[in-house]
C-alpha positions in Angstrom: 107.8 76.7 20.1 107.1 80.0 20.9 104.3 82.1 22.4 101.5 83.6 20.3 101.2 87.5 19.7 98.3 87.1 21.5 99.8 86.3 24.2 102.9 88.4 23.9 100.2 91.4 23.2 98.2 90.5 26.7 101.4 91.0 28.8 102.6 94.0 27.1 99.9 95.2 27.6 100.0 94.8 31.5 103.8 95.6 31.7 102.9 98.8 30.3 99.8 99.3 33.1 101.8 98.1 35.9 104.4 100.5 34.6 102.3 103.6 34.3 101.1 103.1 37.5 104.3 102.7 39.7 105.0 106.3 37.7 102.0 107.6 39.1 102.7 106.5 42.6 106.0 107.7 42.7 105.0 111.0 41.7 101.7 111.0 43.7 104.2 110.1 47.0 106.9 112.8 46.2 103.7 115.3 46.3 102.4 114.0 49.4 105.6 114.4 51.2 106.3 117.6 49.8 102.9 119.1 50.6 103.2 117.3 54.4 106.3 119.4 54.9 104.8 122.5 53.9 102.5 121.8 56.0 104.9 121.8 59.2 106.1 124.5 58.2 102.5 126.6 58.2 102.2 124.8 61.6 105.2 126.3 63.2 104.4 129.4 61.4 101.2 130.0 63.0 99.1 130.0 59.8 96.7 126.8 61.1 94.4 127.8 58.1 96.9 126.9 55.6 98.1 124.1 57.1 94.4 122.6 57.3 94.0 123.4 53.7 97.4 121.2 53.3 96.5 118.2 55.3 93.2 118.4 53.1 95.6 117.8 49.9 97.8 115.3 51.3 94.6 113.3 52.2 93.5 113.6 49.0 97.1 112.6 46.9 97.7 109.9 49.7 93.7 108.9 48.2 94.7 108.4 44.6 98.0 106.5 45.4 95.1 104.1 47.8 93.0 103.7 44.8 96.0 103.1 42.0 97.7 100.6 44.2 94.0 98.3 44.3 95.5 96.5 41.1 99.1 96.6 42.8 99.3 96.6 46.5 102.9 95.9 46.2 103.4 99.7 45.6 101.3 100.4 49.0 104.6 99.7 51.0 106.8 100.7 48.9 109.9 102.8 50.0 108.0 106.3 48.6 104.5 105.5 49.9 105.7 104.9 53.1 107.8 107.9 53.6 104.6 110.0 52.3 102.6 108.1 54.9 105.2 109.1 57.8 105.5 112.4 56.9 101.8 113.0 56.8 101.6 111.0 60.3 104.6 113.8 61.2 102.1 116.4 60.4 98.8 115.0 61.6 100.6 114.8 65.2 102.1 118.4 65.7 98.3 119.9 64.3 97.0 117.6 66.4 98.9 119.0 69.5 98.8 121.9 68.8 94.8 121.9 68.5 94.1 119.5 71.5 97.0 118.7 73.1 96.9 114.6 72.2 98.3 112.4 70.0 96.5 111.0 66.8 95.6 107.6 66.9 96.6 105.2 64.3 93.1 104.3 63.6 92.4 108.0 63.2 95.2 108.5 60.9 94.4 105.0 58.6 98.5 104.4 58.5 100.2 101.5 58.5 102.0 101.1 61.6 105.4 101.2 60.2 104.7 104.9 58.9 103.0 105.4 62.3 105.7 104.4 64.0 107.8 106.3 62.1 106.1 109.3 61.6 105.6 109.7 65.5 109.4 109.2 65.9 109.9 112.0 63.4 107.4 114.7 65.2 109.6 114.9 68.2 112.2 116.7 66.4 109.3 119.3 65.8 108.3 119.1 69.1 111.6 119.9 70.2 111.3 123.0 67.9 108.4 124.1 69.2 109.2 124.1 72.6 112.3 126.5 72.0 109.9 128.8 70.1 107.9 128.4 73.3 111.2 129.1 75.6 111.7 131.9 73.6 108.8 133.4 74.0 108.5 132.6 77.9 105.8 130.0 77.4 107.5 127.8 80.1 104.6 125.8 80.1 103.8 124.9 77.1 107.3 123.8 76.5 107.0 121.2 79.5 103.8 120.0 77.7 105.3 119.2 74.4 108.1 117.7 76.4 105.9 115.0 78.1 104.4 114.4 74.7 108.1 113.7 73.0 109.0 111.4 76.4 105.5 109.6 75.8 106.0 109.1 72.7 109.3 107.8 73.3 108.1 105.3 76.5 105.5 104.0 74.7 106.6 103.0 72.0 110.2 101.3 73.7 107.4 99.0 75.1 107.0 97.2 72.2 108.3 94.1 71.1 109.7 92.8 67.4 110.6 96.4 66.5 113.8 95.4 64.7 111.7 94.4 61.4 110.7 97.7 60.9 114.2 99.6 59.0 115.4 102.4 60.9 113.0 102.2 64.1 116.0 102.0 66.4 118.3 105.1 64.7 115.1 106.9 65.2 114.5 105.2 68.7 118.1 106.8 69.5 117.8 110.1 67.8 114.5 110.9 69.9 116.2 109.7 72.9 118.8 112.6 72.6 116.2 115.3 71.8 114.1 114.8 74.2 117.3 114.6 76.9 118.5 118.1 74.9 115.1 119.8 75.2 115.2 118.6 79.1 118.0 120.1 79.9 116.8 123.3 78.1 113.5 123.3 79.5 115.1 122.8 82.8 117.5 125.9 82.7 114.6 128.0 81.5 112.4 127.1 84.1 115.4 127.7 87.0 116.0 131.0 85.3 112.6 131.9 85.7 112.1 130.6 89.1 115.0 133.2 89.9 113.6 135.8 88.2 110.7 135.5 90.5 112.4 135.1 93.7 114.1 138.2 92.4 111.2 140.1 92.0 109.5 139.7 95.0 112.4 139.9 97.1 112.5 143.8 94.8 109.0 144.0 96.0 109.0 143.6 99.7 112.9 145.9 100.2 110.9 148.4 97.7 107.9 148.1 100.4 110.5 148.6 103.5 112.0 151.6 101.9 108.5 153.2 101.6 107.6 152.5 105.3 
């Protein structure tokens, strides 16, 4: 016995759907992340108009793969979606910061929390970027900010339990740990250096002010 062409016809038919759409995802995600690190880029650059106009686009790709995946939510946590996810969660949270000095919510961001998670993990490399742009350019304190927001990140997330299921959490969980002790230690120095420089100065100032009298 065998099955009918019907039948034979019907899943074809669906093989091929499933098919196109797992294409379309994939594609749809590879844009999504690329257009989420472009995005950091504008961020660090300065140009917050572009990088609004990129968020815009990465909500609207990460929209598509939403509405494709209704027939299919397998694809929704696949390995690609998710990365796309994380990196748009990386971006959300530096223009975040950098506009109101918080961190996104995950209800705000309508992520799963694995790309949450992950995403959050992934911004405090570019925090730690920032604050050396920051240090360079002798905002001291805006370089402590963003490092309370990496150690905040860090401590409240190490509070939770049952991490392990999520791939990666703990690599990530160890890479931040060493950034954020790194980008101490830098902030530290800068800040001595410039507690010097001002001892320096007004101890300049009042021999300056003796001489005179």
């Amino acid at each position: 016995m065998a099955l009918s062409k019907k039948e034979l016809a019907v899943i074809q038919k669906q093989l091929t759907h499933y098919d196109e759409v797992r294409e379309q995802v994939l594609s749809l995600s590879r844009t999504a992340t690329r257009l989420a690190g472009a995005t950091i880029l504008d961020i660090h650059r300065g140009n917050l108009d572009l990088a609004a106009a990129g968020i815009s686009r990465v909500e609207e790709t990460l929209s598509k793969i939403e509405k494709l995946s209704e027939d299919f939510p397998e694809f929704k946590t696949s390995q690609g979606v998710v990365v796309a996810h994380q990196e748009y969660v990386e971006a959300m949270t530096l223009r975040t910061v950098t506009d109101s000095d918080r961190i996104p919510s995950i209800s705000e961001l309508k992520s799963d929390y694995r790309s949450y998670m992950l995403g959050l993990l992934d911004a405090v490399g570019e925090f730690r970027r920032m604050a050396l742009n920051c240090l360079r350019k002798g905002d001291v304190k805006k370089a402590e900010k963003l490092l309370d927001s990496m150690q905040g990140i860090y401590d409240d997330l190490q509070t939770l339990e049952h991490t392990s299921i999520i791939p990666t959490f703990r690599v990530k969980m160890d890479a931040a740990r060493r950034i954020i002790e790194t980008t101490r230690g830098d902030v530290v120095t800068e800040v001595r250096r410039y507690s010097l420089e001002q001892a320096i100065d007004r101890l300049d100032k009042r021999l300056s002010s003796r001489a005179k009298n």
